[in-house]
DRENKEVEX-981839 format. One record per residue (C-alpha): x, y, z; residue in one letter. Coordinates in steps of 0.05 Angstrom, whole numbers, m for minus. Example, Ala and Ser with C-alpha at 12.3 -4.5 7.8 and 13.67 -1.06 7.14 Angstrom:
<rovos>
       X       Y       Z  r
     246     m90     156  a
     273     m21     143  s
</rovos>
This chain:
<rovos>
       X       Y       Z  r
       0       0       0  x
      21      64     m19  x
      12     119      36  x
      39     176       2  x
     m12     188     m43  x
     m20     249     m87  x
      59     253     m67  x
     116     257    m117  x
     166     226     m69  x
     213     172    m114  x
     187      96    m116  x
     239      79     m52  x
     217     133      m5  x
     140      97     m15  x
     154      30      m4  x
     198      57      60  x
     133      85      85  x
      94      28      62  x
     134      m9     103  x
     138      37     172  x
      55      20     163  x
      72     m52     164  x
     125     m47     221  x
      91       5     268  x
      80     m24     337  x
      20      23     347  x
     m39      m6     311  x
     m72      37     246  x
    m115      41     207  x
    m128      83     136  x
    m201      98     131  x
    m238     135      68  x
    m286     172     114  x
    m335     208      53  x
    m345     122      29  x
    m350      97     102  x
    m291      50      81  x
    m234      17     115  x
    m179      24      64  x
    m126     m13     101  x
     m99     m49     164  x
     m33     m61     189  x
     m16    m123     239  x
     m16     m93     302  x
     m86     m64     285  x
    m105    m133     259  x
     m89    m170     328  x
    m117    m106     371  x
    m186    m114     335  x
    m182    m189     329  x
    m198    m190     253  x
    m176    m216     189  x
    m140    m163     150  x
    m180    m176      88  x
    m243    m178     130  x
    m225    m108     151  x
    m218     m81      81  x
    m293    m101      62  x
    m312     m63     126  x
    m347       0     143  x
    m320      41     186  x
    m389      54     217  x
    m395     m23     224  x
    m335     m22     269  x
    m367      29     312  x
    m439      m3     315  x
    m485      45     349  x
    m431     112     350  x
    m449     142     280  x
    m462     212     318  x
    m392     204     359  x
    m356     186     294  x
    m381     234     256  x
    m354     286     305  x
    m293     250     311  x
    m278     237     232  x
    m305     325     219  x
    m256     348     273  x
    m191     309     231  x
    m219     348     172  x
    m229     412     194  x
    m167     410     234  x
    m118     367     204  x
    m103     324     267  x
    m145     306     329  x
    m158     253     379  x
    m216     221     418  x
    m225     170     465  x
    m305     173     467  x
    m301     118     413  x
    m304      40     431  x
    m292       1     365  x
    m321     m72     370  x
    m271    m137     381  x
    m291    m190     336  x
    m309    m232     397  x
    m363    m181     409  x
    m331    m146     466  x
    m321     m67     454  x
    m256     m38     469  x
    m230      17     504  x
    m184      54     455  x
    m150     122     445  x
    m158     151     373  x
    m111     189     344  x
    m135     219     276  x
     m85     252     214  x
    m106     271     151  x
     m78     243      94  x
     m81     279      25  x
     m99     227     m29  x
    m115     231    m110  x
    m169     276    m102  x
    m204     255     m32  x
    m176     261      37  x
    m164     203      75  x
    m154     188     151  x
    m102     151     180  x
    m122     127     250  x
     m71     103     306  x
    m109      65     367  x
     m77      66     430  x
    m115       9     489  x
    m136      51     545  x
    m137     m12     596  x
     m74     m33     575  x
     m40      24     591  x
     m78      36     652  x
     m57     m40     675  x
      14      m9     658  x
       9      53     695  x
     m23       9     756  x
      40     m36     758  x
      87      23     754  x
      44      61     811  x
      47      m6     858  x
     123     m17     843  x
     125      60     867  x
      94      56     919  x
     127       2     942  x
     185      49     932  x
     150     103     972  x
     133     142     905  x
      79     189     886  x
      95     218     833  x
      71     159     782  x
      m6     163     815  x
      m2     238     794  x
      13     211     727  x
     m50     170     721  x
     m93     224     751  x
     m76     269     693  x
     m82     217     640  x
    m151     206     670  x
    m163     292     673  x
    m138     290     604  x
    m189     241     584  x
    m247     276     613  x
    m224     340     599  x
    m223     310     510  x
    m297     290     521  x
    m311     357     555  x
    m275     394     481  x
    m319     345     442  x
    m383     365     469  x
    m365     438     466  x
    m344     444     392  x
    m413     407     372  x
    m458     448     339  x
    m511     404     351  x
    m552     396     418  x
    m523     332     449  x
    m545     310     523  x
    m545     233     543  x
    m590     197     594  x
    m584     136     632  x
    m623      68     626  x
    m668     106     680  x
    m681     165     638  x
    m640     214     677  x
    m595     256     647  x
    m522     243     655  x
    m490     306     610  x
    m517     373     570  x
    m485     405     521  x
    m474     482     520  x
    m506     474     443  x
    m565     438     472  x
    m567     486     538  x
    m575     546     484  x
    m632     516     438  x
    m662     498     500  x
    m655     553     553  x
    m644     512     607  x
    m576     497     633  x
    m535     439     652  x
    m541     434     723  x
    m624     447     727  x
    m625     377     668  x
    m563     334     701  x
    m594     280     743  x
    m673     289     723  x
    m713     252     671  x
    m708     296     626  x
    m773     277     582  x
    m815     308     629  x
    m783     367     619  x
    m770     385     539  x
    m815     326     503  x
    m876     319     550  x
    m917     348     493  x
    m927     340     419  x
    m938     404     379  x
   m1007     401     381  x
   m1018     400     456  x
   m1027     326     462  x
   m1000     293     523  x
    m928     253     502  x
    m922     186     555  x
    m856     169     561  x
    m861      98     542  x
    m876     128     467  x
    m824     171     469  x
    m759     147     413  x
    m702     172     457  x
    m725     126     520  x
    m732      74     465  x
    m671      75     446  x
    m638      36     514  x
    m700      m7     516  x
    m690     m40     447  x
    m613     m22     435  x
    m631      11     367  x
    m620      75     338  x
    m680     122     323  x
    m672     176     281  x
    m737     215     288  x
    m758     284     247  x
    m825     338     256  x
    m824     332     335  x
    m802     397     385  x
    m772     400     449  x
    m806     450     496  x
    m755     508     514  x
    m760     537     586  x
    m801     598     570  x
    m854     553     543  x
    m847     557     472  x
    m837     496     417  x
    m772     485     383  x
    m777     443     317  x
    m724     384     324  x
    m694     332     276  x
    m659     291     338  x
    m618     219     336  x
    m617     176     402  x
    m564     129     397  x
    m562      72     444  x
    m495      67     493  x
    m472       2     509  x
    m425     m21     565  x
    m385     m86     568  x
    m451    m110     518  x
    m504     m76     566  x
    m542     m21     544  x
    m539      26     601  x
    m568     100     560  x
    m565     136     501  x
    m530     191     473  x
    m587     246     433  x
    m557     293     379  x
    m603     345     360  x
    m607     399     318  x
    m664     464     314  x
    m700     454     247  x
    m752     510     262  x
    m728     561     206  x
    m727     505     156  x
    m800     486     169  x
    m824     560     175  x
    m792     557      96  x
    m828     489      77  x
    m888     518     108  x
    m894     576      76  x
    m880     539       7  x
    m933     490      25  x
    m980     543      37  x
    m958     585     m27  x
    m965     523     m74  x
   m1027     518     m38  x
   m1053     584     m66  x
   m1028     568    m124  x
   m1067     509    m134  x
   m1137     552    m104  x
   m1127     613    m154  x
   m1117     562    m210  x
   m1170     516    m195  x
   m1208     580    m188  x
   m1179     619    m253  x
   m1205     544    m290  x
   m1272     552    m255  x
   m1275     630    m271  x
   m1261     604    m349  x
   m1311     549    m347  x
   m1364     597    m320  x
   m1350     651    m377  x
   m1353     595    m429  x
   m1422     574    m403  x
   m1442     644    m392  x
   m1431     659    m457  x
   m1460     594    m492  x
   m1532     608    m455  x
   m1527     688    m460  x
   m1584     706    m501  x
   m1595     768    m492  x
   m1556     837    m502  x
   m1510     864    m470  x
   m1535     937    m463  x
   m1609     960    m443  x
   m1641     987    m507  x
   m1704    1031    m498  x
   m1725    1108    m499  x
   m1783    1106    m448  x
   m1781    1144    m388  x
   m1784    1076    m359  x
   m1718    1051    m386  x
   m1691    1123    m370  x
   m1707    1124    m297  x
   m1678    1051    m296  x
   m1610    1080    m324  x
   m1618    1137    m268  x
   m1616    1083    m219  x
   m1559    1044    m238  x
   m1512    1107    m253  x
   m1539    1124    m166  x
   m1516    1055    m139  x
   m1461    1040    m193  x
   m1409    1065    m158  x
   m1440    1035     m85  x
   m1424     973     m50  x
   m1497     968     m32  x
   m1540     903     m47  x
   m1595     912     m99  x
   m1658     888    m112  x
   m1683     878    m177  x
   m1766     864    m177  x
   m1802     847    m245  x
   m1840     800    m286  x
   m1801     734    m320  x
   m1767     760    m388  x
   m1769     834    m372  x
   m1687     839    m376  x
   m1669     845    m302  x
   m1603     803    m307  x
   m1590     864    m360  x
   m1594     907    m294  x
   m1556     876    m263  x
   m1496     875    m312  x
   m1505     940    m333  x
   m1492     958    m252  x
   m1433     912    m241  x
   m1400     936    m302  x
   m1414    1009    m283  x
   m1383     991    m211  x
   m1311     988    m198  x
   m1312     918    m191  x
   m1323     919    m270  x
   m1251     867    m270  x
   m1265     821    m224  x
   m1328     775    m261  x
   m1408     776    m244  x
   m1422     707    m224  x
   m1500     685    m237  x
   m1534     644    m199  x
   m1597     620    m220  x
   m1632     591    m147  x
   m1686     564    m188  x
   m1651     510    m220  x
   m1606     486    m154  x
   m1623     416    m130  x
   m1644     429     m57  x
   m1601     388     m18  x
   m1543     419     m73  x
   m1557     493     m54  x
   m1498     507       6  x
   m1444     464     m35  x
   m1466     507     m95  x
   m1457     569     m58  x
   m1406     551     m13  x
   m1365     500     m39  x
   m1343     432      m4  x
   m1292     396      10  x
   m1278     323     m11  x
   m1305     270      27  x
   m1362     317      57  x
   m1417     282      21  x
   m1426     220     m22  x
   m1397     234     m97  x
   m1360     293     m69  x
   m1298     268    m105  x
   m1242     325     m99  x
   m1245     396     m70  x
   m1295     450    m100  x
   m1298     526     m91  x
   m1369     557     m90  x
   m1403     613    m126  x
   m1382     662     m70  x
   m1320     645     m79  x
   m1315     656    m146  x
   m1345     719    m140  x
   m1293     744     m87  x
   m1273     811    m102  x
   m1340     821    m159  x
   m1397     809    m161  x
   m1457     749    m144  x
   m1520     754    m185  x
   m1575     713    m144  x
   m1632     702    m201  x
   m1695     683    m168  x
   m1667     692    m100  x
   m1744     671     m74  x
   m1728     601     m93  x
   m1671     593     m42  x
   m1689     539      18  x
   m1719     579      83  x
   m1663     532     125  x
   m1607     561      80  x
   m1634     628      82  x
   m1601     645     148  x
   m1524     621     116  x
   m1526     668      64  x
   m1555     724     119  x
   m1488     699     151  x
   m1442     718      97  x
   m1472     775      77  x
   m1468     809     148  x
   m1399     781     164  x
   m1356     768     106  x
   m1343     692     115  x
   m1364     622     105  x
   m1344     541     111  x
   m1340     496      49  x
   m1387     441      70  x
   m1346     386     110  x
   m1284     440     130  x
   m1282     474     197  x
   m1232     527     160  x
   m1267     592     159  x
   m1257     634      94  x
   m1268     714      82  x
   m1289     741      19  x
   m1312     807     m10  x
   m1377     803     m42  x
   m1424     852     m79  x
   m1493     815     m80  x
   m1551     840    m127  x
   m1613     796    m122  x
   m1671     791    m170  x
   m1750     759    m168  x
   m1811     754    m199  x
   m1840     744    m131  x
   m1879     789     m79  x
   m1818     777     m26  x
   m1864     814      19  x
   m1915     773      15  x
   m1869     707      23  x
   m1848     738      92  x
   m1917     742     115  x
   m1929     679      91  x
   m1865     657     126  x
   m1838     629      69  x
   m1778     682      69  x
   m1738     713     128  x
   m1755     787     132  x
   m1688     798     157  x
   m1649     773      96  x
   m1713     815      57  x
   m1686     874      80  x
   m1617     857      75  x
   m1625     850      m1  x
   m1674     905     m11  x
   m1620     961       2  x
   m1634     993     m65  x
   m1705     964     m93  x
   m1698     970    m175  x
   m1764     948    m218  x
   m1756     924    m292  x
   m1815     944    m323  x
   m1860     897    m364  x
   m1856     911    m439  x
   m1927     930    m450  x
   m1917     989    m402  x
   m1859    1019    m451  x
   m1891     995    m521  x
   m1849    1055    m549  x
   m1789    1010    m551  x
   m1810     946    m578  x
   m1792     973    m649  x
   m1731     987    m614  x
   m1730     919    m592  x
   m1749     883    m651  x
   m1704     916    m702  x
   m1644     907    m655  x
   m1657     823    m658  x
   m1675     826    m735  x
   m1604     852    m744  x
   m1569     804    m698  x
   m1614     744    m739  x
   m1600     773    m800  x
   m1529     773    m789  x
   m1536     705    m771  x
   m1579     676    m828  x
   m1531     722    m875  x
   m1598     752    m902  x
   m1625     823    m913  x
   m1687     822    m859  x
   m1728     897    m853  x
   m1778     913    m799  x
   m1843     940    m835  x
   m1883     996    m807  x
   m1938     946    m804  x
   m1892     901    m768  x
   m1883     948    m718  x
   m1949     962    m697  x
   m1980     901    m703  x
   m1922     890    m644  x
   m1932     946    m609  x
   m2003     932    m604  x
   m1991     856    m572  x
   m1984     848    m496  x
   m1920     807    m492  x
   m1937     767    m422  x
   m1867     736    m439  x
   m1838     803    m439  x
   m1768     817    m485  x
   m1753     752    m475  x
   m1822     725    m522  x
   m1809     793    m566  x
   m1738     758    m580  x
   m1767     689    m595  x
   m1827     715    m644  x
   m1773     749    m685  x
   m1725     693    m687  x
   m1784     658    m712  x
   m1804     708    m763  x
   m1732     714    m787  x
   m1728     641    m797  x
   m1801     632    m844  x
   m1789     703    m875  x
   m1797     689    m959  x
   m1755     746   m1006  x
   m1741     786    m941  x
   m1811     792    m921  x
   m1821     775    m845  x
   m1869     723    m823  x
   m1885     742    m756  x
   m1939     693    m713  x
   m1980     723    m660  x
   m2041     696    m630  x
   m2103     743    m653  x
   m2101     814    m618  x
   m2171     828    m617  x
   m2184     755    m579  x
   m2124     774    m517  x
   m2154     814    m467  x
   m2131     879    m465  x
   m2081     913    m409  x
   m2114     984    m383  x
   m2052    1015    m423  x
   m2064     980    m483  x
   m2144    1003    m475  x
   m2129    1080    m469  x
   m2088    1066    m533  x
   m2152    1047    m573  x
   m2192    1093    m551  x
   m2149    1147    m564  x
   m2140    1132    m630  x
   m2178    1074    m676  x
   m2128    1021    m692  x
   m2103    1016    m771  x
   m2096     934    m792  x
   m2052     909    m846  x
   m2089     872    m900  x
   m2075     799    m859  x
   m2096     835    m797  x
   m2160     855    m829  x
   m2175     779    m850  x
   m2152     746    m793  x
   m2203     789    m761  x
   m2259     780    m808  x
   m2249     705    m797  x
   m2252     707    m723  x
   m2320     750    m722  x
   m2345     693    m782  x
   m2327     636    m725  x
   m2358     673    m675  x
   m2421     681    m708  x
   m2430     616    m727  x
   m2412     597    m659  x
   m2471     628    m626  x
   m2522     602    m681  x
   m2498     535    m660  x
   m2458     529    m731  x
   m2525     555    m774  x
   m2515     583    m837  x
   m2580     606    m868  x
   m2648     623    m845  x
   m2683     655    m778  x
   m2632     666    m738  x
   m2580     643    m776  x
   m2498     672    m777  x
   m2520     712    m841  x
   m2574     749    m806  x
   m2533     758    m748  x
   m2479     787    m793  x
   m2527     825    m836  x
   m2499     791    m894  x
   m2532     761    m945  x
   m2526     678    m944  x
   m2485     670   m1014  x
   m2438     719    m988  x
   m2431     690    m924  x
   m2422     622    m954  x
   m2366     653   m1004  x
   m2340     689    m960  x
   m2328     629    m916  x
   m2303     592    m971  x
   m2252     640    m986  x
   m2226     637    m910  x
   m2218     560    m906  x
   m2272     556    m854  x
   m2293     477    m865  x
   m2346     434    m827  x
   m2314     409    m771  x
   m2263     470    m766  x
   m2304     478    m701  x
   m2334     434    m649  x
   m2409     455    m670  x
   m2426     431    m743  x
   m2455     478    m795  x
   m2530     468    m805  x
   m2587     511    m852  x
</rovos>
């Protein structure tokens, strides 16, 4: 073996030092202490440790020292750092099982690229049964001197161990088989505020580990480090703390290595070191990556809403209308715009108040943040608080992962609650709850969670009437009726359904790639219909009309005027002025006063009391006349008769 590695010393000078390693009456070893690896032996180290010298070269140096890794690791850092040190805290294992008590002395060695260690091993009770003999011969000589001697070899043994414990950076303190501690290190004394002499000779478990992190009681007989002289195996434990003096938790990553004596367990030895910084950081990562997975599952949620907004939008995006109706409605939203107040938006089904609502969120200046919709008329029942509040997975059968509700979503915007008189009387009092404090629980989570709403709430109901009837809390009532809005009913503003109309014959023409016009005929015979569907049924009858129109002519279906009853507005409007019919008008109505004529003379034509006397008509020009308008026997339930 070559010790003079990485050395340019000639061939001769090697094999001289090659052979002082052979030769050398102190034992040694040459260890590779980044590989764990006994590199070589020489004899005396061979017959010291009672192994094979090939058997030593397949060892570990850890293997050697079953049970010391901590004690090593000092040991094997300390030749490193310093070049040369020594150690007698070490007790290598004698192949007949015994451990013995050695002296270490540690060099460095520089090699091809890695520094190795070569280790010299002095017997401690050898040359204490040496110093013995030479203190009995002196004192049968009357000397003292030699017992001075071995009192300083024994000082300068303590006195290592003491230099050992004080250069560790970690917090090291050992107990006995009875739990009591034996030592403290001024590392461990700093981490852990108290000192040496107040932990010496306690059980020290009762003391620093009585208590897991989250307040739970810690027996003993669970603890690793008390373990660790019970079963003789080392237990490296991480995510526990030790309880400092003043009360507070220290985050440890600890070892407790067993300590044997003469093949007896009698304690361990616990290394420690304070991990709290380092699991502040993984915390706060964990809790960023966290909120990084929320505001994307939320950002995909946001996207999927938008996408099915905008599949099932229907109708326009801006209010269109002149009436002093639609004008005071615009006054409105341009007064609460700007507010944080909750609205209430009252009206008949199809009269355009999600419009309203809209046209006040994007007025607001939470116009960037979205307007989630709600519509509480189409929520399952028992589905209501996980669709507004989310859940959490495992909460309820089929609740498969984690999912963020529709307040939520809306944090920071705006929630549009459609038919808010369809929400569940026992959820009512929830949403009362988030509305007066800020904050909610996903279904199955105890986590309370804040968010910034702006609610605006629309019905077709008489909410006042469904609190008297107890059917809705009066105090969520007049939470959401802040700032009362109505959306007036289409026959109240007739001066914008041609407004209306030619506004979705452009979007339908654009769609069927056709050129569609809105007659003057058109218009009135509109304006002159009640629309109990509202803008919503004005938007469907021209759809329709677009899609039978013939060489751009419209073909619009409404059921017969003059047989609707009319609205009191719709009455001053006729007798203001007599209505003008378009030539269809003017048959369609001929043919309904021919049916009802012949209704009332139970379907008889001619004769005494007859539909031709009725109609002061002769009977050939009733009968033509019905011929011309398709009316047929059978056409009605009562038969035509002479």
């Amino acid at each position: 073996m070559d010790l003079a590695l990485g050395s340019t010393a000639p061939p001769q000078d090697a094999e001289l030092r090659a052979a002082a390693f052979e030769c050398a009456i102190e034992p040694a070893l040459l260890l590779d202490p980044h590989a764990d690896q006994i590199l070589d032996a020489n004899p005396a180290a061979c017959t010291l440790l009672g192994y094979d010298r090939g058997l030593l070269r397949q060892s570990k140096v850890s293997t050697l020292h079953s049970g010391q890794l901590p004690a090593l690791i000092v040991f094997t850092q300390a030749v490193l750092d310093k070049g040369a040190y020594w150690t007698n805290a070490l007790t290598p294992r004698h192949a007949t099982g015994q451990n013995l008590r050695l002296e270490y002395a540690g060099a460095l060695v520089p090699g091809d690229g890695r520094a190795l260690v070569l280790l010299t091993m002095s017997d401690l009770d050898a040359r204490r049964r040496r110093y013995v003999d030479a203190a009995a011969e002196d004192h049968m000589r009357g000397g003292i001197a030699t017992w001075q001697r071995v009192e300083r070899v024994f000082q300068d043994i303590e006195r290592e161990n003491q230099l050992i414990l004080r250069a560790a950076g970690e917090g090291i303190y050992g107990v006995n088989a009875e739990g009591k501690t034996t030592f403290v290190n001024p590392a461990a004394e700093r981490m852990l505020g108290w000192s040496a002499e107040e932990l010496v000779g306690k059980a020290i478990h009762p003391i620093v580990h009585h208590t897991h992190h989250d307040g739970r009681h810690y027996p003993d007989h669970d603890c690793p480090i008390y373990a660790a002289f019970r079963d003789g195996a080392v237990h490296q434990v991480d995510g526990e703390v030790f309880w400092r003096k003043d009360g507070t938790p220290v985050w440890v990553e600890y070892t407790s290595t067993p300590i044997r004596d003469r093949g007896v367990v009698v304690g361990a030895v616990i290394v420690f070191r304070d991990v709290s910084q380092r699991r502040e950081a993984d915390e706060k990562l964990h809790a960023a990556l966290t909120e990084v997975d929320r505001l994307r599952e939320r950002l995909e949620l946001e996207n999927a809403y938008l996408q099915e907004e905008i599949r099932i939008e229907t109708n326009p995006r801006g209010i269109i209308g002149q009436s002093e109706a639609i004008q005071k409605t615009l006054r409105q939203v341009k007064l609460v715009a700007p507010t944080t107040a909750a609205v209430m938006i009252t009206g008949e089904s199809g009269t355009g108040k999600e419009l309203i609502a809209r046209a006040i969120h994007e007025a607001s200046s939470r116009r960037d943040r979205p307007l989630i919709r709600v519509n509480c008329a189409a929520i399952p029942r028992e589905l209501f608080e996980s669709e507004f509040f989310g859940h959490v997975r495992g909460a309820f059968t089929g609740a498969m992962r984690d999912r963020i509700g529709r307040f939520e979503l809306a944090d920071g915007g705006t929630l549009f609650l459609d038919e808010v008189g369809d929400i569940p009387l026992e959820l009512q009092g929830k949403l009362l709850r988030v509305l007066q404090e800020g904050n909610f629980e996903r279904v199955g989570e105890e986590r309370t969670r804040a968010v910034d709403v702006r609610v605006i709430a629309a019905t077709n109901r008489d909410l006042k009437q469904e609190v008297q009837r107890g059917r809705f809390r009066e105090d969520l009532y007049f939470r959401l009726n802040v700032f009362p809005v109505e959306s007036v009913p289409l026959r109240e503003r007739r001066e914008d359904i041609p407004l209306l109309a030619q506004h979705f014959l452009t979007r339908e023409s654009k769609a069927l790639k056709s050129e569609l016009r809105l007659s003057e005929g058109d218009a009135r015979r509109l304006s002159r219909y009640d629309w109990p569907g509202n803008v919503r049924e004005l938007q469907n009858v021209i759809e329709r009309a677009a899609i039978l129109a013939q060489n751009g002519r419209l073909r619009i279906d409404l059921p017969d005027v003059e047989g609707a009853p009319l609205s009191l507005s719709a009455a001053r409007v006729k007798a203001d002025s007599p209505a003008v019919m378009t030539a269809s008008e003017m048959r369609a109505h001929e043919r309904a006063n021919i049916l009802a004529a012949l209704a009332a003379c139970s379907g008889k034509v001619f004769g005494p009391g007859g539909a031709a006397e009725m109609l002061d008509i002769k009977p050939t020009t009733l009968a033509s006349r019905i011929k011309a308008l398709e009316i047929v026997n059978g056409r009605r339930s009562v038969p035509f008769t002479v």
